[in-house]
matplotlib code that plots the C-alpha trace (Angstrom):
import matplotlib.pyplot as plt

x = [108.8, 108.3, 106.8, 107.4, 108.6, 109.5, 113.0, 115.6, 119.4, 122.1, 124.7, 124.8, 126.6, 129.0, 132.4, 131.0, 127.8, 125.1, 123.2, 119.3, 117.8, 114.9, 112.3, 115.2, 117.8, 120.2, 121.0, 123.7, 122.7, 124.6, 122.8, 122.7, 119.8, 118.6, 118.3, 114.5, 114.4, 115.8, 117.7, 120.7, 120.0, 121.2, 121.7, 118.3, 116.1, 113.1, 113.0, 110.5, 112.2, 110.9, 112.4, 111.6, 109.9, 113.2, 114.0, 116.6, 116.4, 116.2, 115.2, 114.7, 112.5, 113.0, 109.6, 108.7, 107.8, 104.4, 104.1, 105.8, 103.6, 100.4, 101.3, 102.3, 98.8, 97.0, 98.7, 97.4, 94.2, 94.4, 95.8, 93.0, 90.3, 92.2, 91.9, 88.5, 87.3, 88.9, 87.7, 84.0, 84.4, 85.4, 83.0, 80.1, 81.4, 82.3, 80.5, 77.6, 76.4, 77.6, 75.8, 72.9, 73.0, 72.8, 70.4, 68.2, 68.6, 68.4, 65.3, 64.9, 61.7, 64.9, 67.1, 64.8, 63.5, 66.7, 68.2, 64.9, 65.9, 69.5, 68.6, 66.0, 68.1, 71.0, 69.8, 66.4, 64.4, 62.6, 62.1, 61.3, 61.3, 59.7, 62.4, 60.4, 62.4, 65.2, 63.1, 62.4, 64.9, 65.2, 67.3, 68.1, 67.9, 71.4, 71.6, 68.7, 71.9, 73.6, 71.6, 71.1, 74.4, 75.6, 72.6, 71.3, 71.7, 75.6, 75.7, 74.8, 78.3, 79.7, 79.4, 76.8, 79.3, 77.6, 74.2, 75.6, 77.2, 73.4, 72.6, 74.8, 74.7, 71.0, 71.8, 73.8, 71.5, 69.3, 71.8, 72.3, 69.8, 71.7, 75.3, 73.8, 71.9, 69.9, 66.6, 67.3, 69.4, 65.4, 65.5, 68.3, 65.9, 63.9, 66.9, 66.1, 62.5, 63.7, 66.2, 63.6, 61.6, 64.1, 65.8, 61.9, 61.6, 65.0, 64.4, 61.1, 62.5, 65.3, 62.9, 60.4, 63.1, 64.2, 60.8, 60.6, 63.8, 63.3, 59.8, 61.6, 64.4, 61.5, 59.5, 62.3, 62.2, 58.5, 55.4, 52.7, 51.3, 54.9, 54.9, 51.7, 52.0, 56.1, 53.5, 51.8, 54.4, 56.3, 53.1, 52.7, 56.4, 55.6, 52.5, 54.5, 57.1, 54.9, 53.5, 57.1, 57.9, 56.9, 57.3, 59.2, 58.4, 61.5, 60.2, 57.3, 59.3, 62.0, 59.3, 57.5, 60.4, 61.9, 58.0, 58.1, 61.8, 60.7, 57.3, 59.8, 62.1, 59.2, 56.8, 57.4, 61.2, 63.9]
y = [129.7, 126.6, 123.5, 120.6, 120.7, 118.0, 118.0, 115.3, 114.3, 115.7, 114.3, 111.9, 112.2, 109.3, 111.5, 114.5, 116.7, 115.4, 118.3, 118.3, 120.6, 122.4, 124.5, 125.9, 126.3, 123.6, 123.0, 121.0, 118.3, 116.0, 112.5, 113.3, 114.6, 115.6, 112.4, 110.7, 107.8, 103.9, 103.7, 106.3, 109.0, 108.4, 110.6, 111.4, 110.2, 111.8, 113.3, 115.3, 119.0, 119.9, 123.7, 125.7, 129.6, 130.5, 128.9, 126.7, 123.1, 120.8, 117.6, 115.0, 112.1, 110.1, 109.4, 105.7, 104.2, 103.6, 107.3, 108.9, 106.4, 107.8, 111.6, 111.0, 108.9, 111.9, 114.4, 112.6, 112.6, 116.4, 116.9, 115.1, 116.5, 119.9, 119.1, 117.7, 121.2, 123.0, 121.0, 120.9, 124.9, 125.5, 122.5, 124.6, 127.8, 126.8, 122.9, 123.7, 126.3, 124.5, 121.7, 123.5, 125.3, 121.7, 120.4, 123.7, 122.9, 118.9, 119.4, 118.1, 115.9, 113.8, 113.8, 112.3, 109.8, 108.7, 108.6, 106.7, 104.2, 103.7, 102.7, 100.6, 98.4, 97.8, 97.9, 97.3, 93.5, 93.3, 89.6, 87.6, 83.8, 81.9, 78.5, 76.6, 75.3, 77.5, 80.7, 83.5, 85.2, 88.2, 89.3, 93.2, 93.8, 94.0, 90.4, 89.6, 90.8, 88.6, 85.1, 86.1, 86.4, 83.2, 81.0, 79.8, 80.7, 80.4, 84.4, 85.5, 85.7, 86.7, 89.5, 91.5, 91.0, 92.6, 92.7, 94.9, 97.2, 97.9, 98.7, 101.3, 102.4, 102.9, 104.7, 107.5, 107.5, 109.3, 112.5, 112.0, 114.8, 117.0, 116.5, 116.0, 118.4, 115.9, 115.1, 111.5, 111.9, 112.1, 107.7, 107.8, 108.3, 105.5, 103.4, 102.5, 101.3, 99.1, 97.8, 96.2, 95.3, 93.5, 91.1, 90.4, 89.0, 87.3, 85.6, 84.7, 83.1, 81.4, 79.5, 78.7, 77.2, 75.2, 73.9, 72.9, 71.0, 69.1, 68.3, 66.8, 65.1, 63.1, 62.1, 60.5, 57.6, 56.9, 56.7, 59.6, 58.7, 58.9, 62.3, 63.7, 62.8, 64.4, 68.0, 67.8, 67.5, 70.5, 72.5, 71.8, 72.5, 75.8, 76.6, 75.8, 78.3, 81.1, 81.0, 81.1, 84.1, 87.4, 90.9, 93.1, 96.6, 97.5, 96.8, 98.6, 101.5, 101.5, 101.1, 103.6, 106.2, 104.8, 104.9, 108.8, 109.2, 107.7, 110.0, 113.0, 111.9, 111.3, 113.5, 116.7, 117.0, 117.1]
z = [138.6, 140.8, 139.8, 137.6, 134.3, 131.6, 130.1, 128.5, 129.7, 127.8, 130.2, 132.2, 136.0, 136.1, 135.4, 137.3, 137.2, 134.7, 132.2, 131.5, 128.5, 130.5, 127.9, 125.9, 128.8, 130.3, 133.7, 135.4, 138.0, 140.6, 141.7, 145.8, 146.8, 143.2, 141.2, 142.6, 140.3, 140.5, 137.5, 136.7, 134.0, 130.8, 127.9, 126.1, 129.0, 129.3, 133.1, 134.9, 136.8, 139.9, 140.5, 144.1, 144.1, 143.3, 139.9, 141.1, 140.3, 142.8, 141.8, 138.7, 138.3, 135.0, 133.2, 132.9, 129.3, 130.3, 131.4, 128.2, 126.3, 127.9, 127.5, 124.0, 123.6, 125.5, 123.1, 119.9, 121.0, 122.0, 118.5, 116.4, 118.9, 117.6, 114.1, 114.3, 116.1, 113.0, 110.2, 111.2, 111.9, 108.7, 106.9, 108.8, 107.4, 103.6, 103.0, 104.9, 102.4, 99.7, 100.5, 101.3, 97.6, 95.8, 98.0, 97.0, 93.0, 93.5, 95.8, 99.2, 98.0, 95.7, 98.1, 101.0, 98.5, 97.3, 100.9, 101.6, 98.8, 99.9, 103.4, 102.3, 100.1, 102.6, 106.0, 106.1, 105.5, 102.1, 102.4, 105.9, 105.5, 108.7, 108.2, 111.2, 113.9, 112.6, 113.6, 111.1, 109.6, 107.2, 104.0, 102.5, 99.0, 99.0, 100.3, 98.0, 95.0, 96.5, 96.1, 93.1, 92.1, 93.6, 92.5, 96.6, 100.2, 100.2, 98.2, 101.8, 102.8, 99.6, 97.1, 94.8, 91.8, 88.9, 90.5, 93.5, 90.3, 88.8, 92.2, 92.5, 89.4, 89.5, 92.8, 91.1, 87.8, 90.1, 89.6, 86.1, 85.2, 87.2, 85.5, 81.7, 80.0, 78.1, 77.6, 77.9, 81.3, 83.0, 82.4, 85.3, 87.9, 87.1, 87.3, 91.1, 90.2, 87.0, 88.7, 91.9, 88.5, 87.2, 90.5, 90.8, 87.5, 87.6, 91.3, 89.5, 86.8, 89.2, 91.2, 88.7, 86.5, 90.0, 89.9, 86.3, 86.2, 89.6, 88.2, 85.4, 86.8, 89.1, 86.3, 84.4, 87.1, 86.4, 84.0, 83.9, 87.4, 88.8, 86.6, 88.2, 91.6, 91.1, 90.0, 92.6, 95.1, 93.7, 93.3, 97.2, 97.6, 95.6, 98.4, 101.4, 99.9, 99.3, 103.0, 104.1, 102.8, 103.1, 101.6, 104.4, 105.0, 103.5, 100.0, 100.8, 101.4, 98.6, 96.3, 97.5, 96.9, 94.1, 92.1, 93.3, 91.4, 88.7, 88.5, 89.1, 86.3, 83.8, 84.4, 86.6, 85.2, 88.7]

ax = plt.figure().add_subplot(projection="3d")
ax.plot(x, y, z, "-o")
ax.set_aspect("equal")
plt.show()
């Protein structure tokens, strides 16, 4: 029975002999020669027992904040590490083949092409603009939703707002097939495709319209030379732009997969 053992004050030794709560048992203690510590024991202090081969007590140490503190840290994480162990034990006995089951009636070609799609859109470049001195720099097509949505370069920081719900919207449209029995529910996987279709047109649109109505403003100031030389500087404006800018391989990808969900959902029925 010797060795150290963690207990708590029950009474404290200034009228007498002081009692510790030991493991379910309590034991009476005197300060000389038993009490280790700087500070007195007070009632509900956390101590640490030290007891001889024989089971007697023989000495108390009172358990510093920072200690107590650490143990209780260490136990926390002993008790999540715990729970973690049992919840992947029993998601590897019971979601596993669940999982596994939808994953057989969706088909793993759907599933690799969709995951293919989602990491495409938000973590890999679809557009890479060289800016000069400023270096190149690279957009998602997540980010892309989000110039869009604000009208310039400030959207960066900021949201998707409706553009960012399309695109995940179009996301789970992939499924739709798979929850409604409807001939019709087929159009959800093309949702991913229509939806590149359509922020290409619209970012189209954006900048040409840019282009038309500086064009304009500069050729209020002048007559038709003023006019044509304000053309040419926007159609050389225009150039510059195009060479700045450059179709990332994450397009390439997303397209790819989304074009093969939509030739699934059309044609060879998910």
């Amino acid at each position: 029975m010797s060795g150290l053992k963690r207990g708590r004050i029950l009474r404290d030794a200034n009228s007498g002999d002081g009692l510790v709560f030991i493991e379910g048992t309590q034991y009476p203690f005197h300060l000389e020669g038993m009490w280790r510590s700087e500070f007195a024991p007070k009632v509900n202090m956390p101590v640490e027992a030290e007891f001889n081969d024989g089971g007697t007590l023989v000495a108390l140490q009172a358990i510093s904040g920072q200690g107590l503190a650490g143990e209780q840290a260490a136990q926390v994480i002993g008790a999540a590490q715990d729970a973690a162990k049992k919840l992947s034990s029993e998601f590897r006995a019971k979601g596993v083949p669940i999982l596994t089951q939808y994953a057989q009636v969706i088909g793993y070609p759907i599933l690799t092409a969709w995951a293919l799609v989602v990491i495409s859109w938000f973590w890999l470049p679809a557009i890479s603009m060289n800016m000069g001195f400023m270096g190149n720099n690279s957009i998602t097509f997540y980010q892309g939703l989000a110039l869009l949505n604000s009208g310039g370069l400030a959207g960066l920081g900021g949201g998707a707002g409706f553009y960012g719900f399309l695109c995940f919207l179009a996301l789970l449209a992939v499924y739709l097939p798979h929850i409604w029995r409807d001939a019709r529910a087929r159009f959800g996987m093309v949702a991913p495709l229509a939806l590149m279709v359509l922020v290409v047109a619209i970012g189209y649109y954006n900048v040409t319209s840019q282009f038309s109505a500086g064009q304009q403003a500069a050729g209020a100031f002048g007559g038709p030379e003023f006019q044509k030389m304000a053309n040419e500087m926007a159609a050389q404006a225009a150039a510059e732009m195009r060479k700045a800018i450059s179709i990332g391989f994450g397009t390439y990808i997303a397209l790819a997969a989304s074009m093969f969900l939509a030739w699934k959902g059309m044609f060879k029925r998910a």
